[in-house]
Structures are given as C-alpha cells and as structure tokens.
C-alpha positions as CSV (number, residue, x, y, z in Angstrom):
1,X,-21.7,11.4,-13.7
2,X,-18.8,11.0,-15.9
3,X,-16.1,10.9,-13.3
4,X,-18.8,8.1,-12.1
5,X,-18.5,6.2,-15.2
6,X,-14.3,6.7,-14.9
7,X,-13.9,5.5,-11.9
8,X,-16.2,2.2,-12.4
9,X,-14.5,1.8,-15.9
10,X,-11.2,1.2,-14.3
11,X,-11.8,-0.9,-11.5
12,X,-14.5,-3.3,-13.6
13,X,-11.8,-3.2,-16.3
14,X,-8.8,-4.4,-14.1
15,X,-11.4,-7.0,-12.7
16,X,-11.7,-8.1,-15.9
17,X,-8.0,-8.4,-16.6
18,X,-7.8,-11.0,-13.9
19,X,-10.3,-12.8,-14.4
20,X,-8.7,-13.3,-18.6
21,X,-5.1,-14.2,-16.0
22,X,-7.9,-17.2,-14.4
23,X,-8.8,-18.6,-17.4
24,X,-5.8,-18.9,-18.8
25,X,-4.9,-20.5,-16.4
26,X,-7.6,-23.4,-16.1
27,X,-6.0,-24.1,-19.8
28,X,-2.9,-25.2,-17.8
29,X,-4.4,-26.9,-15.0
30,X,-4.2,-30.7,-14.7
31,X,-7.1,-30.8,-12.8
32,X,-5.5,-33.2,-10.1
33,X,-5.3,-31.9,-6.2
34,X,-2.0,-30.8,-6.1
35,X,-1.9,-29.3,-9.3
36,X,-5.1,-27.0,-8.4
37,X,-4.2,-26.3,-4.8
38,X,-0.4,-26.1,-5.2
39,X,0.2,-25.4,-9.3
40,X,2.1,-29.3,-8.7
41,X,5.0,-27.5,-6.6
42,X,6.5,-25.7,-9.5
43,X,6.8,-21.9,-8.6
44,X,9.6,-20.0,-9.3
45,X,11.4,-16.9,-7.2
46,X,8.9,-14.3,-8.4
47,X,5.7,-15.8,-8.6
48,X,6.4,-17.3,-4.6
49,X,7.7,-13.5,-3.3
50,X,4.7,-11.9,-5.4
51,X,2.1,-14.5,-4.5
52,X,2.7,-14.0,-0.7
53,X,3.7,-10.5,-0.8
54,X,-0.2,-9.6,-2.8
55,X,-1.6,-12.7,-0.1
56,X,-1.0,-10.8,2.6
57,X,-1.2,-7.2,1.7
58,X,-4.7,-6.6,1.9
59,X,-7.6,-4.5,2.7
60,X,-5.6,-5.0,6.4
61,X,-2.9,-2.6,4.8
62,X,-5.1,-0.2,2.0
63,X,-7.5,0.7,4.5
64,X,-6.8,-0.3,8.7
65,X,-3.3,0.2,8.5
66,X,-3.9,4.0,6.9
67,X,-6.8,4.7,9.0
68,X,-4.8,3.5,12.3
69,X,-1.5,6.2,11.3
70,X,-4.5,8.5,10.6
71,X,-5.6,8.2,14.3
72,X,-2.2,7.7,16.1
73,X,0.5,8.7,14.1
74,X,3.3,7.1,11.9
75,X,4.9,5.0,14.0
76,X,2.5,1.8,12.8
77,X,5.3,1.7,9.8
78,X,7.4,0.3,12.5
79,X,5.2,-2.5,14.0
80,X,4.5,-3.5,10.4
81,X,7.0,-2.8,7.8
82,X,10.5,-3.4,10.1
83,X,9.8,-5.3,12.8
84,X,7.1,-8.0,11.1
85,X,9.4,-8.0,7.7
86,X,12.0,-8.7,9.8
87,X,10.6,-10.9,12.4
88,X,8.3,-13.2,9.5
89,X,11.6,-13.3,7.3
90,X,13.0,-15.4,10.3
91,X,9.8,-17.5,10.6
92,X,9.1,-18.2,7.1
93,X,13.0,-19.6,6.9
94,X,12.7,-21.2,10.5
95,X,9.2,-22.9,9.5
96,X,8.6,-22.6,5.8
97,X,12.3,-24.5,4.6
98,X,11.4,-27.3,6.8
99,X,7.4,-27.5,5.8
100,X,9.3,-27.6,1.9
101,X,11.6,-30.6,2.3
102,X,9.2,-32.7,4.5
103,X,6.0,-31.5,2.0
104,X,8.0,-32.6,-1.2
105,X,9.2,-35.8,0.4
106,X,5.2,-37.1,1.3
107,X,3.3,-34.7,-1.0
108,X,1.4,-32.7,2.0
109,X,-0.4,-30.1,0.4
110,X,-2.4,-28.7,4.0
111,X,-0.9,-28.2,7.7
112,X,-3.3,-30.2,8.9
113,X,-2.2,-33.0,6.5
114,X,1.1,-32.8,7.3
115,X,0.9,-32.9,11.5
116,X,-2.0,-35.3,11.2
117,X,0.3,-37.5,9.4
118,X,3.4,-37.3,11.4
119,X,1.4,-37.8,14.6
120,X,-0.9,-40.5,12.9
121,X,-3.4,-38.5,14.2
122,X,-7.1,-37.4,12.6
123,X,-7.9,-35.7,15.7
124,X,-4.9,-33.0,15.2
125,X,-5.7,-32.8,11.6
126,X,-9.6,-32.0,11.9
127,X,-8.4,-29.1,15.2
128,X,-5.8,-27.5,13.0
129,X,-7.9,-27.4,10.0
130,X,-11.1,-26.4,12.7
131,X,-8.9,-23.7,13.9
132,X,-7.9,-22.6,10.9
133,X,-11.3,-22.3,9.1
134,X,-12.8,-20.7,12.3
135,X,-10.2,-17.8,12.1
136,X,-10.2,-17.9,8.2
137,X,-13.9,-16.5,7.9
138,X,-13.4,-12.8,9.6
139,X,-10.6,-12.7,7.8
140,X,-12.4,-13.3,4.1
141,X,-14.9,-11.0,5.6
142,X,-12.7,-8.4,6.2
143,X,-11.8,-8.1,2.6
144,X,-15.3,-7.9,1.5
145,X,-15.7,-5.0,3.8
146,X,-12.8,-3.6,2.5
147,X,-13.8,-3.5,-0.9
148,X,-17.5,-1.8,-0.5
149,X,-16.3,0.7,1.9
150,X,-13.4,1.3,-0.7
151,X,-16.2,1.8,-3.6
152,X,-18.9,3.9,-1.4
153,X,-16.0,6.1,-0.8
154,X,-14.6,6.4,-4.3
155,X,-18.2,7.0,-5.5
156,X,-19.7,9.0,-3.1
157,X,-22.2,6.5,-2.1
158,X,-23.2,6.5,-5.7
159,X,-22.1,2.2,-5.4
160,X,-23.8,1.4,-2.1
161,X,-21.7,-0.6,0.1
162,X,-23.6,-4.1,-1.1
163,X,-23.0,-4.3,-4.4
164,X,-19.0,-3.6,-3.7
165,X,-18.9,-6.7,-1.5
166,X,-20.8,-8.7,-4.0
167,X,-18.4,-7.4,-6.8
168,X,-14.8,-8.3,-5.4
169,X,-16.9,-11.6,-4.3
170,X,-18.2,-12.6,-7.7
171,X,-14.9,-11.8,-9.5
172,X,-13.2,-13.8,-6.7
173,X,-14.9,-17.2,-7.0
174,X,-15.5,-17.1,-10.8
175,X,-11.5,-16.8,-11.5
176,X,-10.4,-19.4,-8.5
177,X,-13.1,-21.9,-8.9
178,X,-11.9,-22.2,-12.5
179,X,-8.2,-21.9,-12.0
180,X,-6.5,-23.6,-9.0
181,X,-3.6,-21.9,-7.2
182,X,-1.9,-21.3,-10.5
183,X,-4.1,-18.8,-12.0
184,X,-4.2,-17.0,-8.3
185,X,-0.8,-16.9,-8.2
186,X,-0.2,-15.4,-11.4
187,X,-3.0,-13.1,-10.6
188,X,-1.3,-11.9,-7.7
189,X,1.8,-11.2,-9.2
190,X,0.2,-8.9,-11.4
191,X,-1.8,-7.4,-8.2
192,X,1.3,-7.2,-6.1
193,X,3.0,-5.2,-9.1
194,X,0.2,-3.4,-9.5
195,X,-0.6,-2.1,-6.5
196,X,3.0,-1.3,-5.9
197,X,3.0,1.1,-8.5
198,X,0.1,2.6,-8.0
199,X,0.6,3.5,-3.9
200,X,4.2,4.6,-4.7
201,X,2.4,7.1,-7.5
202,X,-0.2,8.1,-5.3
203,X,2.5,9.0,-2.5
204,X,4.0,11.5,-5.7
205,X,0.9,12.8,-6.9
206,X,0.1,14.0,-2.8
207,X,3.4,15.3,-2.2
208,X,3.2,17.2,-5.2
209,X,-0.3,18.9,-5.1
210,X,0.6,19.1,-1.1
211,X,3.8,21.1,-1.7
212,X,6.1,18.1,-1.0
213,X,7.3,15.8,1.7
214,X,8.4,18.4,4.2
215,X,5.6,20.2,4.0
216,X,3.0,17.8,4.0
217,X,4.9,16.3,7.3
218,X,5.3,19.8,8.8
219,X,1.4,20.2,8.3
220,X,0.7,16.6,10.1
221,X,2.9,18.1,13.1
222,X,1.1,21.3,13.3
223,X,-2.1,19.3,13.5
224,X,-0.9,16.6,15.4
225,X,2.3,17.3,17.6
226,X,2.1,13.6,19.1
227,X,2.9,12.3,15.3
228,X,6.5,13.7,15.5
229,X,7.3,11.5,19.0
230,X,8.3,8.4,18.8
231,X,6.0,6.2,21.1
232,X,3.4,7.4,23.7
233,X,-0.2,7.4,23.6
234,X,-1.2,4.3,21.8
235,X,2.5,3.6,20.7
236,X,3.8,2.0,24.0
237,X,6.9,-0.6,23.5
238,X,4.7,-3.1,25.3
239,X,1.9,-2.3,22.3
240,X,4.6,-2.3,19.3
241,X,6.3,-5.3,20.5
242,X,3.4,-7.5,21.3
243,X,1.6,-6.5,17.7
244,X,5.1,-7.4,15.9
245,X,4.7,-10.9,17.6
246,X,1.4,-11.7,16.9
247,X,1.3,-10.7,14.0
248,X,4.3,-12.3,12.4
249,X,3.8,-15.6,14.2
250,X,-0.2,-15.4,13.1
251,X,0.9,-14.6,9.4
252,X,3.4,-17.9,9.9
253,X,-0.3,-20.0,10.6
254,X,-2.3,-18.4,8.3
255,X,-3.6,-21.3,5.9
256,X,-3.3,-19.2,2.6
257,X,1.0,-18.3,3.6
258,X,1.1,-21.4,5.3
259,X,0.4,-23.8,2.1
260,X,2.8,-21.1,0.3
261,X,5.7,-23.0,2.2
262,X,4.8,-26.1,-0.1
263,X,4.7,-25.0,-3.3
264,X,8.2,-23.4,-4.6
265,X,9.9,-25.6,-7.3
266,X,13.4,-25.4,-5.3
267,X,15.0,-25.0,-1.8
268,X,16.9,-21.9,-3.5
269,X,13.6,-20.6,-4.5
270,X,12.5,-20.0,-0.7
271,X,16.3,-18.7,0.5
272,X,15.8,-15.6,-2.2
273,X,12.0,-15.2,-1.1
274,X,12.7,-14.9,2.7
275,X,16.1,-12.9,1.7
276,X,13.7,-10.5,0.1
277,X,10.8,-10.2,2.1
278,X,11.7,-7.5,4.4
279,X,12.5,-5.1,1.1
280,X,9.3,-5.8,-0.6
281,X,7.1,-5.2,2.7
282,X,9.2,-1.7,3.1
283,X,7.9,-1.0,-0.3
284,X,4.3,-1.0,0.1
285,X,4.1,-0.1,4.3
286,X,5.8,2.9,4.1
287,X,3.7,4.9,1.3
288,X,0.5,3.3,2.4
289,X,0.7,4.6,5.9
290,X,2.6,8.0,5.4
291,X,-0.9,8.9,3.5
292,X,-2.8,8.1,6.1
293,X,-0.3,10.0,8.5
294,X,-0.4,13.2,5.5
295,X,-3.9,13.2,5.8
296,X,-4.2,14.6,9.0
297,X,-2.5,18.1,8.0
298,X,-4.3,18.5,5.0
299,X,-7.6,18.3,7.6
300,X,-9.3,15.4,5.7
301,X,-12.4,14.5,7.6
302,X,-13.7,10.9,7.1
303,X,-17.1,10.0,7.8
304,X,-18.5,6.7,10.2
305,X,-17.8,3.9,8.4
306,X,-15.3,5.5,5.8
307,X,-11.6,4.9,5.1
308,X,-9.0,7.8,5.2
309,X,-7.0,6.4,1.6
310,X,-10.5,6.6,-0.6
311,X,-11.5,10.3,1.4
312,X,-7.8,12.0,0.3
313,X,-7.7,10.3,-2.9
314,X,-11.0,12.2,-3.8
315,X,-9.9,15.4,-2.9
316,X,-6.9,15.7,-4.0
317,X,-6.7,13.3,-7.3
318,X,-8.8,13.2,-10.3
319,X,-11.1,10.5,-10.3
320,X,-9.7,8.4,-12.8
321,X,-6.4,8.6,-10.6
322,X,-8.3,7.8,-7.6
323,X,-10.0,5.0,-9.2
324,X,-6.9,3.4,-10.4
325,X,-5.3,4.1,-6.6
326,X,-8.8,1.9,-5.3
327,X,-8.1,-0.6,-7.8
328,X,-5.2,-0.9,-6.5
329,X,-6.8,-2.0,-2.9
330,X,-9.2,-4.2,-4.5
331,X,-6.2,-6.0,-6.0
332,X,-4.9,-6.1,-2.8
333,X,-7.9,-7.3,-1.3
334,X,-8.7,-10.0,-4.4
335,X,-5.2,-11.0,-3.6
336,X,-5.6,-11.9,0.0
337,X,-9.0,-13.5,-0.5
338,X,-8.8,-15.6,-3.7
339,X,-6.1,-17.6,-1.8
340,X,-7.9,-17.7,1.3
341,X,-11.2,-19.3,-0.6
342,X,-8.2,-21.3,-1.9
343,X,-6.6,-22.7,1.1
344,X,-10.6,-23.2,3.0
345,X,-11.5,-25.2,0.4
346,X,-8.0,-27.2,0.8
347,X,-8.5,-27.7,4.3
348,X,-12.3,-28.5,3.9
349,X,-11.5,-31.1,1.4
350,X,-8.3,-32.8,2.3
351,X,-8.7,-32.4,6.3
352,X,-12.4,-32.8,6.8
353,X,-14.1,-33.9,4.0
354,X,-11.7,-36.6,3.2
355,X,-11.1,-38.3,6.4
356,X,-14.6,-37.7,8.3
357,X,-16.6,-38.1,5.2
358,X,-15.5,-39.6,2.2
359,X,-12.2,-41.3,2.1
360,X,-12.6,-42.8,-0.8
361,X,-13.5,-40.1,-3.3
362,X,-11.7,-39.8,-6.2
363,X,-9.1,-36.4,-7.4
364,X,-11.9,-35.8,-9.6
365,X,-14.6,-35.5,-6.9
366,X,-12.8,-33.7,-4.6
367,X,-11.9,-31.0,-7.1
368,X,-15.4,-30.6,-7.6
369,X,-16.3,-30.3,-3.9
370,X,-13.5,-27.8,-3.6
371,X,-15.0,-25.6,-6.0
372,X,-18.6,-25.6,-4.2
373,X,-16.9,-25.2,-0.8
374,X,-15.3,-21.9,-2.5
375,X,-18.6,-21.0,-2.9
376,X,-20.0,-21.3,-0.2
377,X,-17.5,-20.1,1.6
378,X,-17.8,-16.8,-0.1
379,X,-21.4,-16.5,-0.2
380,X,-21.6,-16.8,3.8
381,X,-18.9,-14.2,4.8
382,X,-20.6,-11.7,2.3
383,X,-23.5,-12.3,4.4
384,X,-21.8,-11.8,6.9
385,X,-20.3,-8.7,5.7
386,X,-23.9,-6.7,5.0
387,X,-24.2,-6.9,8.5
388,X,-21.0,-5.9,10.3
389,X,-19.5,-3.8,7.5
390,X,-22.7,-1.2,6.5
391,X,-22.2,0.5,9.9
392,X,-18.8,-0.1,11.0
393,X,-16.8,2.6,12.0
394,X,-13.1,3.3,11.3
395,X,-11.5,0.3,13.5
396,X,-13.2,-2.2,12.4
397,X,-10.9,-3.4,9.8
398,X,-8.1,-3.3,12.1
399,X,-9.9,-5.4,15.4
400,X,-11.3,-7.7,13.0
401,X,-7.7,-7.8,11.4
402,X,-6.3,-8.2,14.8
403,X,-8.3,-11.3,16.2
404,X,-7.4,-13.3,13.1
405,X,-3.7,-12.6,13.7
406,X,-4.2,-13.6,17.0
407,X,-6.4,-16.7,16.6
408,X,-3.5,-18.0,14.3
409,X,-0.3,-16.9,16.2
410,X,-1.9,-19.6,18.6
411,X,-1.2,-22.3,16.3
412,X,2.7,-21.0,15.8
413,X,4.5,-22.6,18.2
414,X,3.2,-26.0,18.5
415,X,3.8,-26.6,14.9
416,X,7.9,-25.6,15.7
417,X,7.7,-27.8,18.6
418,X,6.8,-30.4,15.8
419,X,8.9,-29.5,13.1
420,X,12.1,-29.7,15.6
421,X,11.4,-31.2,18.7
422,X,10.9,-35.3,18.6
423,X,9.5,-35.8,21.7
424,X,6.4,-34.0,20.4
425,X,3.4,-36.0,20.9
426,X,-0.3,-36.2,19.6
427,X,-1.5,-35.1,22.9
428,X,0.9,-32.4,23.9
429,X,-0.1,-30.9,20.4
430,X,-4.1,-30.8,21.1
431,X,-3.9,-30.1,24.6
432,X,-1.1,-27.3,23.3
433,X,-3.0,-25.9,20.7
434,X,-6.7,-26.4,22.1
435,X,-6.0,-24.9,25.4
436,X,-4.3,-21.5,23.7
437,X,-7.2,-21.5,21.5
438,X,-9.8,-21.6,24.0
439,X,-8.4,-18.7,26.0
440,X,-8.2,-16.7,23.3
441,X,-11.3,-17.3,22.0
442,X,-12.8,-16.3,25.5
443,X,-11.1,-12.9,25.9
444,X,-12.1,-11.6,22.3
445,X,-15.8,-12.7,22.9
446,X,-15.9,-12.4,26.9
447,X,-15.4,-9.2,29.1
448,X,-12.0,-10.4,30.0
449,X,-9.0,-7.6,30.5
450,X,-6.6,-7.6,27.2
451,X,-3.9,-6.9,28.8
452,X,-1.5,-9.1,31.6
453,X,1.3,-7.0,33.2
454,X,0.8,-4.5,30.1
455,X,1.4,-7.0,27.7
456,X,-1.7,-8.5,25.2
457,X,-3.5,-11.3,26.2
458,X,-3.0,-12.8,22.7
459,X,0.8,-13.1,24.2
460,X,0.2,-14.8,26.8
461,X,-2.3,-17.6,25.0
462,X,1.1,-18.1,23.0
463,X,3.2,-18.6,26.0
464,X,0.5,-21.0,27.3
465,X,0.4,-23.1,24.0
466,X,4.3,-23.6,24.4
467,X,4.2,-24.5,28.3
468,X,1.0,-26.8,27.9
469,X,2.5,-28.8,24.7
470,X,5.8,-29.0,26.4
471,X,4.5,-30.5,29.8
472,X,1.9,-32.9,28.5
473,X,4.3,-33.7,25.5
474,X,6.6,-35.1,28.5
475,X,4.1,-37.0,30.7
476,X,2.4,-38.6,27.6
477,X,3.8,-41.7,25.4
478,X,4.1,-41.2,21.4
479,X,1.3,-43.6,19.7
480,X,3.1,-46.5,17.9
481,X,2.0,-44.9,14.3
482,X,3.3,-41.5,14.8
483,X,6.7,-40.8,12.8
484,X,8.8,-38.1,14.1
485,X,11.6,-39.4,11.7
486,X,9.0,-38.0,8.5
487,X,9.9,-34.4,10.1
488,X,13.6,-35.3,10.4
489,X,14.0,-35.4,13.9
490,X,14.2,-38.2,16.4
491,X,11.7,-39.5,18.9
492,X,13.4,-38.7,22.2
C-alpha cells in the first residue's frame, strides 16, 4: 500500500506541476486567435525543438515502440530514430520553411486555412481539415489508452484502466482550455526534458541491476537469436523502408507538427530546429526501445493488454523509480495530446466553424468555441478509449499508431505540389487528396491485401495522390481567385 501511495504521489504531483506551467500561462495570453493557437508567432529555438520533439514522442514511443522491439527485435531503432529523424529533418525544412514565410506574410494559423486561401477554395479547406480531424481522433485515443494501461501496470491493477484515461484527460483539457498554445508549449518543454532524463536513467538503473550493457544484450541473444540479425522475420527492407516513409511524411501532415511550422519567431529559428532534430530523436528512440529489446533476456512476461516498459520497470526498480519512469510516458503522452486537442479545436474553429457556420463571429467567440470543442473532443475519444483500450492486446498501440501515420502521409504530397508547383489547381488537390484518402480508408476497414508487390498499401495511396493531383491539375483551369503568387510560385 505504501509503494501505492508513492507511485500515485509522483505522477499526480508532476500533473500538478503542469497544470501551475498552464495557468501561468493564461496570465500571458492575449486571448486573441493567434495568440491562443500559435502564442502570436513568437517561439524561440528551444521551445519550437522541445514543443515538437514532446508533440510527437508519445504513448506511440513509451509503450508500441518498446512492446514492438519486445516482439521482433531491435532493429525498430532504425525505422524510427535514423531513418524518420533523418527523412522528417528533410521534410520539416522542404515544407515547414515555406508554410513560415507564406504563414507570416497572410497570418494562416491552420493548413486548411492556408490551401483554402491560395486556391480560393472552401471546399479544400473543409477536406483538409475533415481529413485531418478524422485521423486526429485514434490518434488522441491512443494516448488515453496509453496512459491507463501505463497506470494499471504501475499499480498492479490497483488504478483500473478507467480512471487512468480519465486522469491524463482531465489534466489535459483543464491546462489547454485555459492556456492556448503557449502554456502547452512551455509545458512540453518541460515534458520533453523530463522524459529525456528519466528514460536515459532508467536505461542506467537496468543495465546496472542487469549486470550491464553486454550482458543484458548477450541475455536478449540467448533468448532471442533473431534479435542479433539485422532484418528478417518482420524486419524486411520492404517493411523498414515503407514505415520510414509513412511515417515521416504522416508526421509532416499531422495538424499538431503541422501548425508548429507557423509559429517560430524567426527563419533562423526553424534552420537550428530541423538541424537538430535527428540528435534529439536519437536521444529518446534508442533507450526507449533497447528496454523493450533488454526485456526479453531478463524473461519478463507481460500480460494481454499490458505494456512491456511498465512490466520491467516493476520488477526491477523501486516503485517510486518506476513511478517517476511512467510519469515520464504520461508526459509524453500529455505532450502529444494537449496539442492535438489544440490543433482540433483550430481546425474546428477556423476551417469549419467559421466558414460553414458562423463567419462573422468575433476573436472572442471563437476562443470560446475552441475551448468547448477541446472538450468535447476529449470527452468522446475517452469514450472511445473504455471500449477499445480495456481489452486490447499488445499491438494495439502500434496499428492504431500506424493508420494515423498513414491517413496523414496521404495529405503529404499534395500540399508540396502546392507549396512548389504553380500549376496546382483546386481540383487536382481534391481529386488528389480525396481519392488517396478513400483508398486508404478502404484497406484499413475492408479485407483488402496490405501489401502491393511487397510494399504497404499506405505507399501506394501516396503514389496515387501524386499521379491523380498531377493529371487532373493539368486538364483542369485555375479558378480566377486562386493565388499561386501568395505561395511564391507562378501559375504555369
């Protein structure tokens, strides 16, 4: 009972933290629009790195990534820490320098504002924010799943698997309903250090009580030959290649990195963030899924609908340790999904609720509609959560992960075609992105094959957004409104 009382001491007490970081915050904020969805452009160097670094590193990373090396081996450091630091680096300078100049010059603050506006279209901007919303909501739900697996396993089942969704979730909207994008960027700085420090100690504290790094890897060899190969089984080039891809190009699309392009103070801001990106993403890949790898020599056995990271932790640290370690993930997870709430409610407001609704309302009214929709919008994927995440067994983080990444890769490609190419038009970029969309949504919910001459389906639904925006792009006429010059490029 009292290691019970430790281990909910810490992780209510670094709840708590945050939330004081969200009201400070609201102190600061101006309460316009772009102040509370982009803290008015003015982030610096450190704040932009550790406000996408904690964005993305969630319950994704503490909990699928670690269960996935605990199933096939090691190697998943490669899809995710080199090849997608490397290969989102490229995008973020490729996509996010451009979304910068063109967002400061006409004060965008969503993607759907942005290509609605250069293509004078409302159709585009109510599909990309559609799209976006659609693939937003597993995606929120994943972290609530995250977090009450992440408690029932810390506790023993002591915390059922409820009340750990509705924790995170509370914390979650009380802190970004009140404070806009600055308070969650501020907040996850201090996550992204946070959780930093504490997987990089809980790779020390293993490798210490496991008699170190060579024989904790030895032991995962013994037990699992297939670990010490690089590639087979599950680990195919095909595989490794075509998760890199999808997953860099989905996390280019993803509304809560996406709006990130807007929002740094300075071009030289986003050079020393991209320029530092892989380094970061090395930092908290590499630890996270060598324990999950470890794990498997030191024969930890993880029960249906348990994580790996919580299981070792347990065993092998004392529980305030292990506590601190899960506080950790549920900064990680807080991280990903107080920005996602963030950007849904930016895309509900300014994409759908403003044109198709209300285009007159007032700054003030549309705050306040943002902070219900945040609400909302949490409340429904923890209901959604009690349902797929009580009984889900070890992959379902990482499928539910997956279509997300997917869903938004789709939207990758058309946008480059309209940041750089001027003969864009409206109709090449709905038919482009509608038609990639569709497919995909068909083969994740219909018994379709996943693969196409070994390589994912998700792949090929890319491919077909670039040939379909391409070749109706060319037979179609741009409307007399749309403005290629806005994007810097001319109408050809």
């Amino acid at each position: 009972m009292a290691d019970l009382g430790i281990s909910l001491g810490v992780v209510v007490g670094y709840l708590v933290v945050a939330l004081a970081i969200g009201l400070v915050a609201y102190r600061l904020t101006d309460r316009s629009a772009e102040d509370y969805y982009l803290a008015s452009r003015s982030v610096g160097t450190v704040v932009l790195l550790f406000t996408t670094f904690a964005t993305l590193l969630s319950a994704f990373t503490f909990f699928g990534g670690p269960n996935l090396a605990f199933a096939a081996g090691p190697e998943w450091i490669l899809v995710m820490g080199l090849m997608d630091g490397i290969l989102f680096a490229l995008l973020w300078y490729a996509i996010g320098y451009k979304q910068w100049l063109v967002g400061k010059a006409n004060g965008y603050v969503t993607l759907g504002e942005m290509l609605g506006d250069r293509f004078d279209s409302t159709a585009l901007r109510g599909l990309v924010a559609g799209v976006s919303l659609l693939w937003l909501f597993p995606y929120v739900m994943l972290q609530q799943i995250g977090a009450g697996q992440a408690l029932v396993g810390l506790t023993d089942g002591a915390v059922p698997y409820w009340a750990g969704a509705a924790l995170i979730t509370v914390f979650m909207v009380a802190y970004v309903g009140l404070s806009g994008l600055r308070g969650v960027a501020w907040t996850d700085t201090l996550q992204g250090v946070f959780m930093l420090g504490v997987i990089w100690l809980a790779v020390g504290w293993i490798a210490t009580v496991g008699g170190g790094v060579s024989a904790l890897t030895a032991g995962m060899t013994d037990a699992a030959p297939g670990f010490a190969a690089l590639g087979g089984g599950l680990y195919s080039p095909q595989w490794m290649i075509g998760t890199a891809v999808v997953i860099a190009f989905g996390v280019a699309a993803f509304p809560q990195v996406n709006q990130r392009f807007f929002m740094a103070d300075r071009v030289e801001t986003l050079k020393r963030s991209f320029a530092l990106w892989p380094v970061l993403v090395l930092l908290l890949f590499v630890p996270a899924f060598l324990l999950g790898s470890w794990a498997v020599g030191l024969g930890i056995e993880v029960p249906d609908g348990s994580n790996v990271l919580p299981v070792l932790l347990t065993e092998y640290t004392p529980a305030w340790f292990a506590a601190l370690v899960i506080a950790g993930a549920l900064a990680a997870m807080m991280s990903s999904s107080d920005s996602m709430l963030l950007s849904g409610s930016s895309y509900f407001t300014r994409d759908l609720y403003r044109p198709f609704v209300a285009p007159d309302a007032s700054d003030a009214r549309e705050g306040w509609v943002a902070r219900v929709g945040v609400a909302v919008f949490a409340g429904s994927t923890f209901l959604a959560s009690l349902f797929v995440g009580s009984g889900g067994g070890l992959d379902t983080l990482v499928t539910l992960g997956d279509t997300a990444f997917g869903g938004y890769a789709q939207l990758t490609i058309p946008l480059l075609l309209a940041l750089y190419w001027g003969g864009t038009t409206e109709w090449g970029m709905i038919a482009g992105v509608g038609s990639a969309e569709a497919v995909y949504l068909a083969h994740v919910f219909l018994p379709m094959p996943t693969t196409y001459l070994t390589w994912d389906f998700a792949l090929w639904c890319m491919l077909l957004s670039l040939v379909v925006t391409v070749a109706v792009s060319t037979v179609t006429a741009s409307a007399p409104a749309e403005n290629a010059e806005k994007f810097g490029v001319g109408a050809d």
